[in-house]
C-alpha positions in Angstrom: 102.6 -23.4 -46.5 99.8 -20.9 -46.0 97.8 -19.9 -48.6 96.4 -16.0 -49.6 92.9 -15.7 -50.0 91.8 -15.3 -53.7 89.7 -11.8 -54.1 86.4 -13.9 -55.3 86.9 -15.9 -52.2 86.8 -12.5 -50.5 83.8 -11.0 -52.3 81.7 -14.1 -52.2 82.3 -14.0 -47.8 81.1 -10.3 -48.3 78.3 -11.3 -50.3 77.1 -14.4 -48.4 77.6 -11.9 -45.1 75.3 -9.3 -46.9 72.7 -11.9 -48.3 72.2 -13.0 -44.5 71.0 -9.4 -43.6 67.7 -8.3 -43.7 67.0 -4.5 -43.8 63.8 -3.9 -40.8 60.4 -4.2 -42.0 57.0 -2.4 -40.2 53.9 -3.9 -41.2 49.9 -3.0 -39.7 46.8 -1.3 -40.4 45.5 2.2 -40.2 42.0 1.9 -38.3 39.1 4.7 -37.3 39.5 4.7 -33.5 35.7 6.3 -33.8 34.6 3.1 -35.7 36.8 0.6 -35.6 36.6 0.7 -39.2 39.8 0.4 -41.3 41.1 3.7 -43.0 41.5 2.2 -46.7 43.5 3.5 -49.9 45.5 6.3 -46.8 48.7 7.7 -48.0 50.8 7.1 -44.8 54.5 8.6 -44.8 57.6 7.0 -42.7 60.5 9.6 -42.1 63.1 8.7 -40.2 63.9 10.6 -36.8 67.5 10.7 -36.4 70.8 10.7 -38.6 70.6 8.0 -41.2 71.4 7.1 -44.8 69.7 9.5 -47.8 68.2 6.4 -49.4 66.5 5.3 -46.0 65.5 9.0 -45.0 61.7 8.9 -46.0 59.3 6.4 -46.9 55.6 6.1 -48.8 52.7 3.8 -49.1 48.7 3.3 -49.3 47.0 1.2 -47.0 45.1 -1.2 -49.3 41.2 -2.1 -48.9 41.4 -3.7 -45.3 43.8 -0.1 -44.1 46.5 -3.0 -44.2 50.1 -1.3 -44.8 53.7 -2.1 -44.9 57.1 -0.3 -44.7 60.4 -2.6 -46.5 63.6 -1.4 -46.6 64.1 0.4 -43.3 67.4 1.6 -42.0 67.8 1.0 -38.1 65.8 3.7 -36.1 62.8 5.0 -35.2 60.9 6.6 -38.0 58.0 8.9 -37.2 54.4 8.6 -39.2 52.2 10.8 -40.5 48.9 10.5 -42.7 48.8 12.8 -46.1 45.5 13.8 -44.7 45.4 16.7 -42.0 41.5 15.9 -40.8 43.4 12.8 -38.9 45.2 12.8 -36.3 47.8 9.8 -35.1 47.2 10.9 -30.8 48.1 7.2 -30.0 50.5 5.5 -31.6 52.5 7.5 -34.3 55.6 6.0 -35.2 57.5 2.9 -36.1 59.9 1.0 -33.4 63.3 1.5 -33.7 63.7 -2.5 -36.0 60.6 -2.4 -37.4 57.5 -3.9 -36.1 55.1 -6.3 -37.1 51.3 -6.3 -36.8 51.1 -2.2 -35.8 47.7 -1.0 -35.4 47.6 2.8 -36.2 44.4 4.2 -34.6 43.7 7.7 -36.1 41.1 9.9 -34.8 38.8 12.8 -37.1 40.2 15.6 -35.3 41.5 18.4 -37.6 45.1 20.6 -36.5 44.4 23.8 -35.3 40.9 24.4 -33.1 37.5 25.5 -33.9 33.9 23.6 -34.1 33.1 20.2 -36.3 30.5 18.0 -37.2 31.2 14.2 -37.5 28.8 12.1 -39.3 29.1 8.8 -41.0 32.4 9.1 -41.4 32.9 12.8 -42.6 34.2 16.0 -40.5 33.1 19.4 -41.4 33.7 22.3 -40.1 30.6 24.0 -38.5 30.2 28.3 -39.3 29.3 30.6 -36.7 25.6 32.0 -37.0 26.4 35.6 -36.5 26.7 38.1 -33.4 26.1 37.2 -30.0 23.7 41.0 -28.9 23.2 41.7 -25.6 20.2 43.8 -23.3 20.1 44.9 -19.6 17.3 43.0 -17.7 14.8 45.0 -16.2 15.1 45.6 -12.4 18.6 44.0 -12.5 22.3 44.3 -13.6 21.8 41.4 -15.5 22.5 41.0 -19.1 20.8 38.8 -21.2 22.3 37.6 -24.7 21.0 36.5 -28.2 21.7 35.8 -31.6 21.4 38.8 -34.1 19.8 36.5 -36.3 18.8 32.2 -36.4 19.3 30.5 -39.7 16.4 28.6 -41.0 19.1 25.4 -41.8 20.7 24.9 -38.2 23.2 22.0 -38.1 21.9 19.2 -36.5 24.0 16.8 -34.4 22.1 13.6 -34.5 22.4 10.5 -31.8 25.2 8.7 -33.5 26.9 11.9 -35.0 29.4 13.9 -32.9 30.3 17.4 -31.8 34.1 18.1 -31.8 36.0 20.7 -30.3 39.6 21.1 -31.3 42.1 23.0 -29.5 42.8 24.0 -26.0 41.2 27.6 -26.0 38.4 26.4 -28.5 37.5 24.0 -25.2 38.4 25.9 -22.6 36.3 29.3 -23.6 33.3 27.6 -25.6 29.9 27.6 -23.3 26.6 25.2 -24.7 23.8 26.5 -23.5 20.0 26.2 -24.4 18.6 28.9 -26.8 15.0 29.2 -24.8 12.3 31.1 -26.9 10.5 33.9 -24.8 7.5 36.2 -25.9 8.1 39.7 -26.5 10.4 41.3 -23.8 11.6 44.5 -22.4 14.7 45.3 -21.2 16.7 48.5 -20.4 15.2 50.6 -17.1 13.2 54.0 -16.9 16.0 56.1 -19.0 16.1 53.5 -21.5 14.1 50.9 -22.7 14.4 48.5 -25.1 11.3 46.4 -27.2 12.2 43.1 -27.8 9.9 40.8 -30.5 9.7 37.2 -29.6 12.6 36.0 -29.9 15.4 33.3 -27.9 17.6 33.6 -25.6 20.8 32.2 -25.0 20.7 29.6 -21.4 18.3 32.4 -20.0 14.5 31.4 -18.9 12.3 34.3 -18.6 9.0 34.0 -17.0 8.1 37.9 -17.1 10.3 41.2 -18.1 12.1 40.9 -14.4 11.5 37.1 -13.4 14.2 34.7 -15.2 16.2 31.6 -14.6 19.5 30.8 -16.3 20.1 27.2 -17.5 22.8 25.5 -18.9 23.2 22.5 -21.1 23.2 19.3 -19.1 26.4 17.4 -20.8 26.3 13.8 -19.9 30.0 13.4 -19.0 30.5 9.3 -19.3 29.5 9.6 -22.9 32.1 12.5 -23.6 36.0 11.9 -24.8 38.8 13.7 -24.6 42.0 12.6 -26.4 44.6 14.5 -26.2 48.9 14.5 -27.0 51.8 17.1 -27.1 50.3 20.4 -27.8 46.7 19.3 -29.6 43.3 18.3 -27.9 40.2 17.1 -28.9 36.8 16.8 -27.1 34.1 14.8 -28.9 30.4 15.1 -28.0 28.7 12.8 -29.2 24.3 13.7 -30.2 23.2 11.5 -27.5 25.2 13.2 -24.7 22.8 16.1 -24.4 19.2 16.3 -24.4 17.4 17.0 -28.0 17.1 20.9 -28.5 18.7 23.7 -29.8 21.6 25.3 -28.4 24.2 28.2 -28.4 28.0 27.5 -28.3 29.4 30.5 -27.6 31.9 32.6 -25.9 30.7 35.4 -23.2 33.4 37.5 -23.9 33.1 36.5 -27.3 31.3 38.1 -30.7 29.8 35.3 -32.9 27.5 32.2 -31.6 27.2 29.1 -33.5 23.8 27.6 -33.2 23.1 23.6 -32.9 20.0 21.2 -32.8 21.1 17.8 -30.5 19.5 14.7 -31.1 16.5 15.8 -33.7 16.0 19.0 -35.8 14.0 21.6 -34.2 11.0 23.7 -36.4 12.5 27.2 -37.9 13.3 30.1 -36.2 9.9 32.6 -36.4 10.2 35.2 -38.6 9.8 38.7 -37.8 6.1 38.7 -39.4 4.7 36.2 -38.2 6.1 35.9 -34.2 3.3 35.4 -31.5 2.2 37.9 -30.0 2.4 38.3 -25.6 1.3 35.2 -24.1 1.6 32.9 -26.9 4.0 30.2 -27.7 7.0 31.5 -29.5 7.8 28.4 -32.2 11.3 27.3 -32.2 
């Protein structure tokens, strides 16, 4: 005679079935890809890409002291991550395998969302102002023009040896020129219906040796030291101090209005003021 299953001998298969499934769990550590150094005390967000239950839709946690973290609970899927802070950016890996993973090293880099002009040191990303305008004059005896800064601040961002120029954004990368600002004696420009008295003053990547007589230089980037990281739509360039000679430069746009001015590798003396600027034939102090 056969016998019916009892409804606790049904529940307790449905239990034990249960108890032997295990929901997928994603464990690593958030790290600096800069440094090396891990990101502690992040708040790092899970959300899962696709259709999936409400209770296993979106996930939170802080990396502890050593930028270790860990995801339990999961629902089957790939769930896509993201770092409640928007000065770092996920450009290698940025999400968790579809069953978890184990051991996940998140590499973030200090690159901001948008574009514009930062300074990383020790750690920290700021973003770097534009000095003012870029002017321009006619070179005398040529069709040349030679631009300047309206005005130099006497507290120019310095980009030391271990800090790090970055550029953010496609356009910010593509149009931005770094060339020297060379100081130069009095000048003038214009031609014989116009002319134009220039104090001492510098000059954006232009050399000149009299009012006519000049050379245009440009800053000589060491490549090998420069990198590019770049995913989907955003791009980064960092540059670090040591990649271009000590000095101050211009980063600038020819077709552009505003110039932001940099010292590389050590800060440079002030900018003369109007007052006291050397007269023809001296050294103009930069």
């Amino acid at each position: 005679m056969s016998r019916v299953p009892t409804l606790s001998l049904v529940l307790t298969g449905i239990l034990g079935l249960a108890a032997g499934c295990s929901s997928p769990t994603a464990t690593g550590v958030v790290v600096n890809a800069m440094t090396g150094e891990p990101v502690a005390e992040a708040r790092l967000l899970a959300s899962a890409k696709g259709q999936t239950a409400l209770t296993c839709m979106n996930f939170e946690t802080t990396t502890d002291a050593q930028g270790a973290f860990k995801f339990e609970g999961l629902c089957e899927g790939e769930y896509q991550l993201k770092l409640d802070d928007e000065n770092l950016w996920m450009a290698d890996v940025d999400s968790i395998p579809d069953g978890g993973g184990e051991n996940l090293e998140i590499k973030v880099w200090p690159a901001p969302a948008g574009s514009g002009l930062y300074r990383l040191s020790n750690g920290q990303i700021e973003s770097i102002r534009a000095a003012g305008d870029v002017m321009k004059e006619k070179i005398k005896g040529t069709e040349e023009l030679a631009h300047y800064p309206a005005n130099i601040p006497n507290n120019v961002p310095l980009i030391g040896p271990s800090d790090h120029l970055v550029i953010v954004g496609q356009g910010t990368i593509d149009q931005t020129r770094i060339d020297p600002l060379i100081p130069s004696g009095p000048r003038v420009f214009g031609d014989a219906e116009v002319e134009v008295k220039m104090d001492a003053w510098s000059y954006i990547g232009v050399k000149f040796t009299d009012d006519t007589t000049f050379e245009r230089l440009s800053a000589p980037i060491d490549d090998s030291k420069v990198l590019t990281k770049e995913k989907g739509d955003r791009i980064a360039r960092f540059i670090p101090g040591s990649a271009i000679p000590a000095g101050r430069y211009a980063l600038w746009r020819p077709e552009g209005r505003g110039v932001t001015i940099l010292d590389f590798g050590e800060a440079q003396k002030p900018a003369v003021a109007a007052a006291e600027q050397p007269a023809e034939g001296e050294a103009a102090a930069e």
